[in-house]
C-alpha positions in Angstrom: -14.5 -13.1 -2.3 -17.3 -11.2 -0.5 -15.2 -8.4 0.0 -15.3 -8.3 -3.8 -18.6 -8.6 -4.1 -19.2 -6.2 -1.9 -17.1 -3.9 -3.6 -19.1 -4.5 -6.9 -22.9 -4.3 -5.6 -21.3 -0.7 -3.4 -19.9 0.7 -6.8 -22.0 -0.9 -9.3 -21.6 -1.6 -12.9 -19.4 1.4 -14.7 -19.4 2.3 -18.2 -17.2 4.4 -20.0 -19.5 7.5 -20.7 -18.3 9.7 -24.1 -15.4 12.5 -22.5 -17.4 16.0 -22.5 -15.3 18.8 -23.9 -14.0 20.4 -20.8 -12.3 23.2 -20.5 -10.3 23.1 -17.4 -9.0 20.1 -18.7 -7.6 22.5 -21.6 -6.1 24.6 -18.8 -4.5 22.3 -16.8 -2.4 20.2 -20.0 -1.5 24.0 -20.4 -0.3 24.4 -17.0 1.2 20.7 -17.3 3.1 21.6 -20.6 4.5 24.5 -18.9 5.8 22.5 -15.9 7.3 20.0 -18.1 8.7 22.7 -20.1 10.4 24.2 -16.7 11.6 20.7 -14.8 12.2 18.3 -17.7 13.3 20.1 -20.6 10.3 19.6 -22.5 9.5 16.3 -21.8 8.6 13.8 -18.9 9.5 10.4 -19.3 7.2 7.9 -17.5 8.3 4.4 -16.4 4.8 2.5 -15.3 5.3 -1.4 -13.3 2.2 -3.4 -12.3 3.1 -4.5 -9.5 0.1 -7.2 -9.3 -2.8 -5.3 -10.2 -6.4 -6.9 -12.0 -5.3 -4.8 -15.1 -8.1 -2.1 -14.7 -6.3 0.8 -13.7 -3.9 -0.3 -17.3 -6.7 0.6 -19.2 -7.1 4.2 -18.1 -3.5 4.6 -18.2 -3.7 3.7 -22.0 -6.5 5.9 -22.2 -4.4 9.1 -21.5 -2.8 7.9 -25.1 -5.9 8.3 -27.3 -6.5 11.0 -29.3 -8.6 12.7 -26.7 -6.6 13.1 -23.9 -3.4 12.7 -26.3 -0.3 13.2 -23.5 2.4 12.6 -26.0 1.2 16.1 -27.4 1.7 17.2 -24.2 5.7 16.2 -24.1 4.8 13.1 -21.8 5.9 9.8 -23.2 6.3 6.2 -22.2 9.3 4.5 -22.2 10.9 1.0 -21.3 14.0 1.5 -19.6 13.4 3.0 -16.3 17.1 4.4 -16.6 15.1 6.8 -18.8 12.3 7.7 -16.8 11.3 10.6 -14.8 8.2 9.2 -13.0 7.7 6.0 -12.1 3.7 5.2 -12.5 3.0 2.3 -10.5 -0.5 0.1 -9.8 -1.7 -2.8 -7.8 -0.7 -4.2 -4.6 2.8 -4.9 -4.6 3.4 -8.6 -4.7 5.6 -10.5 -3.1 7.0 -11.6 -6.4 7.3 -8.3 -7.6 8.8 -6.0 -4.8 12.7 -6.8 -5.9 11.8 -5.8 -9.3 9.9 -2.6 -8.7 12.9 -1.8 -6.0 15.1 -2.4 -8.9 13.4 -0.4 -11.0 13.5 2.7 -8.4 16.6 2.3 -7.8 17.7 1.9 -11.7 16.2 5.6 -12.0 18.0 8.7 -12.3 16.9 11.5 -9.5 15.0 13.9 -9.4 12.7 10.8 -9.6 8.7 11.1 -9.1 6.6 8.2 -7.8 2.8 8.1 -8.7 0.5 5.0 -7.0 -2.1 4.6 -9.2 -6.1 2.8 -7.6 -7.1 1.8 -4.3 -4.7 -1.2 -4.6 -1.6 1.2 -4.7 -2.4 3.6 -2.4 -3.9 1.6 0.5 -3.5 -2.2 -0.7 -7.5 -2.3 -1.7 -9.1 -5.5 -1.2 -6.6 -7.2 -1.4 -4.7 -5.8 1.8 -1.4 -7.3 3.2 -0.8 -10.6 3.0 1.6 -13.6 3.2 1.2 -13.2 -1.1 1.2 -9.1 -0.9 3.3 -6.2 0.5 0.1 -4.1 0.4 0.5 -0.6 -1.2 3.4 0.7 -2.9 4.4 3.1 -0.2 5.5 0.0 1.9 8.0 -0.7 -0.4 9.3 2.8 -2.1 8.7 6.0 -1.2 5.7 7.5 -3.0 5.2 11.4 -3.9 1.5 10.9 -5.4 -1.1 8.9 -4.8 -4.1 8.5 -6.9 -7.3 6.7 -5.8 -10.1 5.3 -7.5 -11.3 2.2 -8.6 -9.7 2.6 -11.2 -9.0 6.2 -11.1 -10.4 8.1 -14.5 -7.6 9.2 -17.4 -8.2 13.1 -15.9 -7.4 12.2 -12.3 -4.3 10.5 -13.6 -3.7 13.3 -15.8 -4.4 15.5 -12.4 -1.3 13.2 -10.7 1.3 13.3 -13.0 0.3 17.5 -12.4 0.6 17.4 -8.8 3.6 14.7 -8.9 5.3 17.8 -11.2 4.7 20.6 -9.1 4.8 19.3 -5.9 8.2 19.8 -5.0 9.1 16.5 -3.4 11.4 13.6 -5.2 11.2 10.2 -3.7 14.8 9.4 -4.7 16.1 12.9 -4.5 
């Protein structure tokens, strides 16, 4: 608990301030159409697990579907089946109650697959760490191309993830 509280009085309170109009954010989605365009035929097929997170980094995952940042428009879609999915998105520790599913769910994937650890809890375990309840971050339990930090990390460094997942060259399961 005071590692938590810690963690809130070093951060402090965060609102969500009103998106400036930005235009390297125009020039990237161009740059990550024209990926998707290349690798996946047009579209990119995301798989997201939470692996045990508090839900936060969720919210700016949803974000990247409002009209604003709008990555369906962009040829990047959700979907349920990760036997449809190009890039797994994955957030939280891994618990101990979810490692065979999120295994499952790599495995169920066809390659090239891409692995994205979304927050501080999937890229280094967070506060929460490794414990007798969690595995810690999701590299200890599949192999991870991308990892995103943050606390939670904002819609445009996810956006900036999924970009660097794309052109980076390395598959996970390939």
């Amino acid at each position: 608990m005071y590692q938590l509280l810690k963690q809130i009085a070093t951060v402090g309170i965060k609102t969500e301030a009103p998106p400036q109009a930005d235009e390297a954010l125009r020039v990237v989605s161009q740059r990550l159409k024209r990926e998707i365009l290349g690798m996946f035929a047009g579209s990119l097929a995301i798989r997201h697990v939470d692996a045990g997170s508090c839900n936060g980094c969720e919210l700016e995952i949803h974000m990247l579907n409002n009209p604003y940042y709008n990555i369906e428009g962009l040829g990047i879609k959700f979907v349920a089946s990760p036997r449809h999915a190009d890039l797994l998105l994955v957030t939280g520790p891994v618990s101990r109650n979810m490692e065979l599913a999120l295994k499952r769910t790599f495995d169920a994937m066809p390659a090239p697959k891409l692995v994205v650890a979304v927050g501080d809890c999937g890229c280094s375990g967070g506060i929460f760490g490794e414990s007798y309840a969690s595995c810690g971050r999701v590299g200890n339990v599949i192999a991870v191309d991308v990892a995103v930090p943050g606390c939670p990390p904002t819609p445009t460094a996810l956006l900036q993830g999924i970009l660097t997942a794309i052109s980076s060259g390395r598959h996970g399961g390939a």
